[in-house]
N, CA, C and O atoms as a GROMACS GRO file, in nm:
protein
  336
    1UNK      N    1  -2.113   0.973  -0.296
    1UNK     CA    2  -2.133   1.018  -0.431
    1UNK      C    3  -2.202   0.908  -0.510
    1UNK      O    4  -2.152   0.829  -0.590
    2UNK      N    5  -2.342   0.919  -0.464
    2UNK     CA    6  -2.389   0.775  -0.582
    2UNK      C    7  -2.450   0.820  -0.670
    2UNK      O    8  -2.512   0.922  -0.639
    3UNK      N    9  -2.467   0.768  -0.829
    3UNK     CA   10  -2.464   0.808  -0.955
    3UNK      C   11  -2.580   0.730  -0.997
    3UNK      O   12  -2.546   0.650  -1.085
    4UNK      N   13  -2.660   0.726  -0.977
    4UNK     CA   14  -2.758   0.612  -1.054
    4UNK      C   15  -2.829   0.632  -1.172
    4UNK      O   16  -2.926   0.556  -1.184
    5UNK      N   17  -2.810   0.715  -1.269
    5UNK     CA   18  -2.869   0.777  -1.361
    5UNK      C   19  -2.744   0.757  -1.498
    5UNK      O   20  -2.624   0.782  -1.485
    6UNK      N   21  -2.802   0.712  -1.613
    6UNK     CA   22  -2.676   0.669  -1.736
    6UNK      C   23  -2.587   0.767  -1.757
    6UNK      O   24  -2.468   0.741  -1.775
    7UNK      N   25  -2.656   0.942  -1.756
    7UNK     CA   26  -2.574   1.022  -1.843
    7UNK      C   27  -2.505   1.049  -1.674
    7UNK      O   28  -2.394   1.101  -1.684
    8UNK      N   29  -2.541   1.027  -1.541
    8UNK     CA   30  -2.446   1.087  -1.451
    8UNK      C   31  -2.371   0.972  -1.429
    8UNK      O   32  -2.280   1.000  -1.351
    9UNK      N   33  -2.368   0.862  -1.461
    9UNK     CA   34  -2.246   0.710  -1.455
    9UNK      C   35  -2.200   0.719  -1.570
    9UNK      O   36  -2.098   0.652  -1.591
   10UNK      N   37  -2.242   0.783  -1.657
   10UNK     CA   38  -2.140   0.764  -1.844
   10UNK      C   39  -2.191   0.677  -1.906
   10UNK      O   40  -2.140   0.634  -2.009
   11UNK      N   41  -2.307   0.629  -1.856
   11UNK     CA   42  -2.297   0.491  -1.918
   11UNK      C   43  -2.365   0.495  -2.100
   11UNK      O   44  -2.380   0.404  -2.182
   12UNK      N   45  -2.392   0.640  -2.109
   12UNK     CA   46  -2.348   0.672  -2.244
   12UNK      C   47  -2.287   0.756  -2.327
   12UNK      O   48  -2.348   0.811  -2.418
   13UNK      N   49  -2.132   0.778  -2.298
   13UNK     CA   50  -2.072   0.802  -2.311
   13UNK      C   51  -2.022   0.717  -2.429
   13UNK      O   52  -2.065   0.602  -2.426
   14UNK      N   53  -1.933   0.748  -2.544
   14UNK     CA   54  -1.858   0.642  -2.605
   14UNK      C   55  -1.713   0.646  -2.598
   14UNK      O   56  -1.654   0.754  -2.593
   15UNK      N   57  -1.666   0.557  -2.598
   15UNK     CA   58  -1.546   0.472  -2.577
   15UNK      C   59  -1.420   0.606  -2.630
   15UNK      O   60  -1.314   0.593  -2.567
   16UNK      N   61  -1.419   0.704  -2.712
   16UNK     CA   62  -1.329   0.782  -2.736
   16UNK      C   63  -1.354   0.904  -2.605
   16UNK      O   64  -1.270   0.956  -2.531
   17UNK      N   65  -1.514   0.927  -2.613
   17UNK     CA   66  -1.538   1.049  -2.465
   17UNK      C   67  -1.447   0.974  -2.350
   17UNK      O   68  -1.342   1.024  -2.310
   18UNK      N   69  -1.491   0.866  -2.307
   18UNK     CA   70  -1.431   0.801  -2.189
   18UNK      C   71  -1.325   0.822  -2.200
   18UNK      O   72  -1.296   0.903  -2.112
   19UNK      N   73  -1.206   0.790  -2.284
   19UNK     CA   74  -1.095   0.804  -2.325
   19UNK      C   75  -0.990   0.935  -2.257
   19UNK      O   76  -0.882   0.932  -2.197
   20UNK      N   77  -1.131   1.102  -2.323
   20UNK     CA   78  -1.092   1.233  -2.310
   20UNK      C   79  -1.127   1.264  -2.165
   20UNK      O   80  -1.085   1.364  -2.108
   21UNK      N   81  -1.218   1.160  -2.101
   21UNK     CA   82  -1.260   1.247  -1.940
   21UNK      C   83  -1.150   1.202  -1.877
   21UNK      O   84  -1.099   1.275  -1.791
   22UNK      N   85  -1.076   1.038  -1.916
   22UNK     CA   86  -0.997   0.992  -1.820
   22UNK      C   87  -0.841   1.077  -1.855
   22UNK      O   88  -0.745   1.076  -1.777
   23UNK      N   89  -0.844   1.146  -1.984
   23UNK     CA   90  -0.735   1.216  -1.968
   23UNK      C   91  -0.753   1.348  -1.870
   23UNK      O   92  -0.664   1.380  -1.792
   24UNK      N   93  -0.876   1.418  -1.882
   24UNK     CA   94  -0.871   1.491  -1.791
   24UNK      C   95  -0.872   1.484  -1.674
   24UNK      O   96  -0.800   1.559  -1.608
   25UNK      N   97  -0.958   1.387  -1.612
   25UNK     CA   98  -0.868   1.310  -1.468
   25UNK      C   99  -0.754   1.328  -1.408
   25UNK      O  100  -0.720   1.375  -1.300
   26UNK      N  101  -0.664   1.248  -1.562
   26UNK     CA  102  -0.507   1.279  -1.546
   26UNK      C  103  -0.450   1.369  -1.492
   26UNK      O  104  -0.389   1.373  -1.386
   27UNK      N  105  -0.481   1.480  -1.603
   27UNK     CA  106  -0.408   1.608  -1.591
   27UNK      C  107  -0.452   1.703  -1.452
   27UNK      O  108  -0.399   1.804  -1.408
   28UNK      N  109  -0.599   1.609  -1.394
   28UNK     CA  110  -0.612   1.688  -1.263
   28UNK      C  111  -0.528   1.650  -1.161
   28UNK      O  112  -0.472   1.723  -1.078
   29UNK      N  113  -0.522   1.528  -1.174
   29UNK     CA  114  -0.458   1.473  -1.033
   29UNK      C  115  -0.301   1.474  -1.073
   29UNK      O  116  -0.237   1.476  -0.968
   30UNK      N  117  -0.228   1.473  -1.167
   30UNK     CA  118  -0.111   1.534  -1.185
   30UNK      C  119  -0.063   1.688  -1.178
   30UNK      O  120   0.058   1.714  -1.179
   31UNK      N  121  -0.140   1.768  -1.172
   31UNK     CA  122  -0.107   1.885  -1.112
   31UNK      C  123  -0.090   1.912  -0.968
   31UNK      O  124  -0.046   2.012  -0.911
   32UNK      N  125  -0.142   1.783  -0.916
   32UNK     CA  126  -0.138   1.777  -0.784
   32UNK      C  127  -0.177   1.890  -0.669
   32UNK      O  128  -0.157   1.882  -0.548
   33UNK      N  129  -0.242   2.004  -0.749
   33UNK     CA  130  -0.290   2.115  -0.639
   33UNK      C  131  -0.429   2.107  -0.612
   33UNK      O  132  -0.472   2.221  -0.600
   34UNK      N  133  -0.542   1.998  -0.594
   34UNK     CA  134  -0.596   1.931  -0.571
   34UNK      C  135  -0.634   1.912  -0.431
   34UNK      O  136  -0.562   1.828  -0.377
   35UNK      N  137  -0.753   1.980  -0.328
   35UNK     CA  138  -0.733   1.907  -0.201
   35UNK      C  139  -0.738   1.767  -0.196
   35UNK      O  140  -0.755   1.703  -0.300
   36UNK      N  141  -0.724   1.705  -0.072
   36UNK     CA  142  -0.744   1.582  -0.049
   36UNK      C  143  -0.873   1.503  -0.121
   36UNK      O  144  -0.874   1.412  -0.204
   37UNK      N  145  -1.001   1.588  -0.043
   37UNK     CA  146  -1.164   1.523  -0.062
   37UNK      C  147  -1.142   1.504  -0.206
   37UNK      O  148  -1.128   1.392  -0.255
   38UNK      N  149  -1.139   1.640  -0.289
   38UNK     CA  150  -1.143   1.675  -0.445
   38UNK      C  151  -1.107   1.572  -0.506
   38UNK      O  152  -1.189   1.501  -0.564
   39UNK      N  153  -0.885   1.530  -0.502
   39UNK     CA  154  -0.868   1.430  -0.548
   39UNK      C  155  -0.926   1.310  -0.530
   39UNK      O  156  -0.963   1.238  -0.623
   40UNK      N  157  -0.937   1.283  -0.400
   40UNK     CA  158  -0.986   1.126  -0.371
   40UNK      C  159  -1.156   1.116  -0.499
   40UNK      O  160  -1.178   1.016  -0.567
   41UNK      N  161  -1.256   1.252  -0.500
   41UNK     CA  162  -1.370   1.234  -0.588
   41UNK      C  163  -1.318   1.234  -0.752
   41UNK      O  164  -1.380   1.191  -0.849
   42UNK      N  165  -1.211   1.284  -0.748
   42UNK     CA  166  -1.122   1.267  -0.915
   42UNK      C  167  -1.115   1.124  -0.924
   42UNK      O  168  -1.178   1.047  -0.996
   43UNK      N  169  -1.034   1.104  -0.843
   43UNK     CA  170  -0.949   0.923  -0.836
   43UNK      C  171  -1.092   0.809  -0.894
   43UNK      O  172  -1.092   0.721  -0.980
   44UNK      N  173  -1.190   0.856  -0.812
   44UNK     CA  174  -1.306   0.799  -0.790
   44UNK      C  175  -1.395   0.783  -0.953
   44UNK      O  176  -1.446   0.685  -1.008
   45UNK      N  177  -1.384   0.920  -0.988
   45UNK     CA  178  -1.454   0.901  -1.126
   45UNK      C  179  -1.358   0.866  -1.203
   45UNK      O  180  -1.406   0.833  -1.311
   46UNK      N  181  -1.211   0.855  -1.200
   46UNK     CA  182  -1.070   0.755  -1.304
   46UNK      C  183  -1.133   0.643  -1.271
   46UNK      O  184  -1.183   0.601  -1.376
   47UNK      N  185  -1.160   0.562  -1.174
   47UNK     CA  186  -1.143   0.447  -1.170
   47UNK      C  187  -1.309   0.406  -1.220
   47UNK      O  188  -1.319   0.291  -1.262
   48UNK      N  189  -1.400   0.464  -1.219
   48UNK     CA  190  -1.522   0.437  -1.277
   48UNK      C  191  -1.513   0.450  -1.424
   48UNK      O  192  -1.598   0.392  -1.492
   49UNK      N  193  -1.419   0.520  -1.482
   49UNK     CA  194  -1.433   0.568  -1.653
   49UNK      C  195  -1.381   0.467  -1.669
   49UNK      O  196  -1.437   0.387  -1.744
   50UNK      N  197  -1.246   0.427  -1.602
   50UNK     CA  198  -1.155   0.292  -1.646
   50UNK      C  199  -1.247   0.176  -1.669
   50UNK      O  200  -1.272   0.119  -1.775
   51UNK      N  201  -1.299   0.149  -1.533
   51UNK     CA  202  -1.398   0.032  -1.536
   51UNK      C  203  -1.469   0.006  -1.683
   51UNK      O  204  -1.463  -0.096  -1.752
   52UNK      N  205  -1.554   0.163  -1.716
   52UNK     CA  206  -1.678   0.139  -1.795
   52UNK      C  207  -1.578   0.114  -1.882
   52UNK      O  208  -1.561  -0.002  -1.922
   53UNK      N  209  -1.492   0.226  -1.927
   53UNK     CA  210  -1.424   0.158  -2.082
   53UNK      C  211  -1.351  -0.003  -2.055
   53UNK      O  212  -1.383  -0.086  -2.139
   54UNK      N  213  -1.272  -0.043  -1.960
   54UNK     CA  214  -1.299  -0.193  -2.002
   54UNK      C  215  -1.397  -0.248  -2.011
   54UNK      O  216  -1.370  -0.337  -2.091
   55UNK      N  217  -1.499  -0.259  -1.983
   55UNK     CA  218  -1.642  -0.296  -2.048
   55UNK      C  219  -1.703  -0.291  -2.178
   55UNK      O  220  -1.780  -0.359  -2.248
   56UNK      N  221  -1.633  -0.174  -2.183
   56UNK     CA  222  -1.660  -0.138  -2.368
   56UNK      C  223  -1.598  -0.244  -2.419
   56UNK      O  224  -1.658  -0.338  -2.472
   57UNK      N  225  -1.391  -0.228  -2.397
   57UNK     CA  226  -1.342  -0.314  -2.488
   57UNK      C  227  -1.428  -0.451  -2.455
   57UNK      O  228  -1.490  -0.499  -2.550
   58UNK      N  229  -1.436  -0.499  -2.361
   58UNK     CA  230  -1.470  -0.614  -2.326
   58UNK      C  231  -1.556  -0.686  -2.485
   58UNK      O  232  -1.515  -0.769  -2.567
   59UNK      N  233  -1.740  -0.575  -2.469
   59UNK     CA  234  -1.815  -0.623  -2.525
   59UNK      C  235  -1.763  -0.587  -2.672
   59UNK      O  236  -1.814  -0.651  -2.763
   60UNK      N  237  -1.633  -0.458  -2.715
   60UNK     CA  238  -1.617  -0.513  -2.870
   60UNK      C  239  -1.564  -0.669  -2.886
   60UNK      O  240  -1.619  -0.761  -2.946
   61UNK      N  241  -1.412  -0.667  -2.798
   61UNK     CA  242  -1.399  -0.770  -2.845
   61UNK      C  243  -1.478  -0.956  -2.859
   61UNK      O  244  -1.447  -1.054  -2.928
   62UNK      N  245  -1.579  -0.932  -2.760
   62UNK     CA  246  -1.686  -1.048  -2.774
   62UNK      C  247  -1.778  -1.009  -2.923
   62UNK      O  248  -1.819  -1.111  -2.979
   63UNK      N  249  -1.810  -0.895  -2.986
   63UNK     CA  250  -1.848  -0.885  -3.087
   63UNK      C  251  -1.768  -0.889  -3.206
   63UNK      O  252  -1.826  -0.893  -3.314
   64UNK      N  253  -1.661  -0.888  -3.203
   64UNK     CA  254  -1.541  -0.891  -3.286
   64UNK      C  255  -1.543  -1.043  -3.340
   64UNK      O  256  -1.550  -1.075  -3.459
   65UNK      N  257  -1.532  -1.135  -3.220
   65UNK     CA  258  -1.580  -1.265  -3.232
   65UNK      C  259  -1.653  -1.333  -3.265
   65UNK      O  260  -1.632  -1.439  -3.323
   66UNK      N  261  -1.785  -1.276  -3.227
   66UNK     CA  262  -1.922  -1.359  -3.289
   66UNK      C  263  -1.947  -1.318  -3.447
   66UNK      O  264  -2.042  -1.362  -3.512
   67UNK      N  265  -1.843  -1.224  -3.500
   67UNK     CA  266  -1.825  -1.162  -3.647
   67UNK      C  267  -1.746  -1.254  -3.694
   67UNK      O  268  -1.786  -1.294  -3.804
   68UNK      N  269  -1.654  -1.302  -3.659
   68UNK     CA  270  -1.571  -1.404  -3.688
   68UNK      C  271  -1.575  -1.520  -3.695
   68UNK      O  272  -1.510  -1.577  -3.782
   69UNK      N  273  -1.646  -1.582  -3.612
   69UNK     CA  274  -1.652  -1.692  -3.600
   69UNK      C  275  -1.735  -1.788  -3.683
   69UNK      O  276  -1.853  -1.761  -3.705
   70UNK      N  277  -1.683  -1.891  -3.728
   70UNK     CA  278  -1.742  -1.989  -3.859
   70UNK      C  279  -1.839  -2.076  -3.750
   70UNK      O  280  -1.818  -2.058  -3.631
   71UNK      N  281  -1.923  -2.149  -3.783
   71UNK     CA  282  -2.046  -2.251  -3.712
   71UNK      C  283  -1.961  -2.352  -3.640
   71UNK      O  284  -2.025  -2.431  -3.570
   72UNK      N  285  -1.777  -2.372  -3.642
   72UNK     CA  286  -1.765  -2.418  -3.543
   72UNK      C  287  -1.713  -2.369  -3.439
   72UNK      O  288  -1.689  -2.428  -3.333
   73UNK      N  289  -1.680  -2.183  -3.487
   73UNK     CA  290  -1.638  -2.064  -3.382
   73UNK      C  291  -1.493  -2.122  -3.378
   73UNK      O  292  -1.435  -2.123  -3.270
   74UNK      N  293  -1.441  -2.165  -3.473
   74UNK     CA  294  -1.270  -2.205  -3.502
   74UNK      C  295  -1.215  -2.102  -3.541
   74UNK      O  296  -1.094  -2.125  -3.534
   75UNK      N  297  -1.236  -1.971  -3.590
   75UNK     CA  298  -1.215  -1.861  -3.635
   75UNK      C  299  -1.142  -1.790  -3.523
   75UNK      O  300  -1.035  -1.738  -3.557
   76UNK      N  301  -1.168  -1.781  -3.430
   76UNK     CA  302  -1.138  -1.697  -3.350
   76UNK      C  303  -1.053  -1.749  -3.205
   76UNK      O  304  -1.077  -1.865  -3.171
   77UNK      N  305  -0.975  -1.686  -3.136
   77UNK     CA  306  -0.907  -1.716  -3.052
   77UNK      C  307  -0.938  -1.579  -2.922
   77UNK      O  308  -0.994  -1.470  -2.928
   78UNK      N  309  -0.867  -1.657  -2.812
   78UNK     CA  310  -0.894  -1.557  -2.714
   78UNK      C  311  -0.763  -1.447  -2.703
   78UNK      O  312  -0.642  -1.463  -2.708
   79UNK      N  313  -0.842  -1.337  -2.686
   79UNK     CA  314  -0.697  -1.223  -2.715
   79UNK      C  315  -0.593  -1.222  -2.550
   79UNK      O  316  -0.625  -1.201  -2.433
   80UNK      N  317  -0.497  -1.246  -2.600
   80UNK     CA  318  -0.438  -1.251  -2.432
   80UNK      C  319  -0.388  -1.081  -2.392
   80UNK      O  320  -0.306  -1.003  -2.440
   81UNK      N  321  -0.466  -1.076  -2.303
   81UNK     CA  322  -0.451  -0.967  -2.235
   81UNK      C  323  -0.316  -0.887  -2.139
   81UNK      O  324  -0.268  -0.949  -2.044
   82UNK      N  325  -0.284  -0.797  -2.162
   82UNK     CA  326  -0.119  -0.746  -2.104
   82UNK      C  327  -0.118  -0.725  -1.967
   82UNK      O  328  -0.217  -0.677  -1.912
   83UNK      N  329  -0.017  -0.756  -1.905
   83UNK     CA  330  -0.023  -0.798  -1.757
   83UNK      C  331  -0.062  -0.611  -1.728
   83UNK      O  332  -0.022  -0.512  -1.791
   84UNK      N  333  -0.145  -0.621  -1.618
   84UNK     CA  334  -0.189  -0.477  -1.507
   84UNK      C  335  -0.074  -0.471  -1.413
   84UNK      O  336  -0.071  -0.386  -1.324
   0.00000   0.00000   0.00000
């Protein structure tokens, strides 16, 4: 299943869509009536939406920062992230 094209990778998608596909993900693979192949191509696009949206947060919170930050970038701290 390779995706090389933005709108078939999401890659513009925004951060609330990503949000609604990975809930629907959810609710597929929690119904669990799903063949095998099917789920495993569900699982497959969860873990690609996940990816892109940490990417998203990623680049807000680096922009969050460079908004913040005074000329000696003392403004800002690194956000500690919650254990996976």
């Amino acid at each position: 299943m390779s995706e090389t094209s933005g709108a078939a990778s999401g890659e513009d998608l925004s951060f609330e869509e990503i949000l609604g596909r990975l809930s629907q993900v959810v609710e597929k693979l929690e119904r669990g009536d799903l063949p095998l192949e099917e789920s495993l191509a569900v699982f497959e696009e969860g873990v690609r939406l996940s990816r892109l949206g940490q990417r998203r947060l990623d680049q807000a919170e680096t922009r969050v920062e460079e908004l913040l930050a005074d000329e000696d970038g003392a403004r800002t701290r690194t956000m500690e992230r919650e254990p996976e």
